[in-house]
C-alpha positions as CSV (number, residue, x, y, z in Angstrom):
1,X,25.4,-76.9,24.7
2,X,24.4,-74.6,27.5
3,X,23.8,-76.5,30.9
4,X,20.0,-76.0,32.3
5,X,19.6,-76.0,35.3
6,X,16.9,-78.7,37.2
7,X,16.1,-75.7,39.8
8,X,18.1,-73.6,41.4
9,X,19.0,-75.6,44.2
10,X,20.5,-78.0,41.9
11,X,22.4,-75.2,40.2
12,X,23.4,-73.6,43.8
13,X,24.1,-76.7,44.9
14,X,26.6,-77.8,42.1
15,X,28.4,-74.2,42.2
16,X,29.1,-74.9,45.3
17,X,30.3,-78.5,44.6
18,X,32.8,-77.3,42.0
19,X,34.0,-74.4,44.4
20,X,34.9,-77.3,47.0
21,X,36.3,-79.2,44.3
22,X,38.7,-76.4,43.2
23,X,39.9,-76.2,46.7
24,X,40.3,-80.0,46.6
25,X,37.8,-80.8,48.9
26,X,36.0,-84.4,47.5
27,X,34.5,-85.5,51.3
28,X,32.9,-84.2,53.9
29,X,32.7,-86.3,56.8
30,X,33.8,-89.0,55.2
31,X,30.6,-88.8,52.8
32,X,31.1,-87.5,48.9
33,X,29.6,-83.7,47.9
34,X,27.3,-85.0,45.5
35,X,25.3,-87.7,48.8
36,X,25.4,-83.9,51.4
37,X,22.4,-81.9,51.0
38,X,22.5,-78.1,50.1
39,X,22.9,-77.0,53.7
40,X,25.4,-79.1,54.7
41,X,27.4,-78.3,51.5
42,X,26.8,-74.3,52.0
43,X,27.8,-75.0,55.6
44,X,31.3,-76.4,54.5
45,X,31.9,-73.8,51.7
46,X,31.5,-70.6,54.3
47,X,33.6,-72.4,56.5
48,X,36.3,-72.7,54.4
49,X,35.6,-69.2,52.8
């Protein structure tokens, strides 16, 4: 079953979860990916890009 996407926030947003994932990165501040909002997450993944 294909995923569809909510919007493409969601769908940027979870990309960029699983990146961070993949690089074993689970928290951010001590706060989970999935509670950070898009800019926070985008902030951590071209940091650590």
């Amino acid at each position: 079953m294909e995923h569809i996407p909510e919007s493409k926030f969601e769908d940027k947003r979870s990309i960029i979860i699983d990146h961070l994932v993949e690089q074993n990165v689970f928290k951010i501040d001590g706060r989970q990916l999935y509670e950070l909002s898009l800019y926070e997450l985008m902030k951590s993944y071209t940091e650590e890009v």
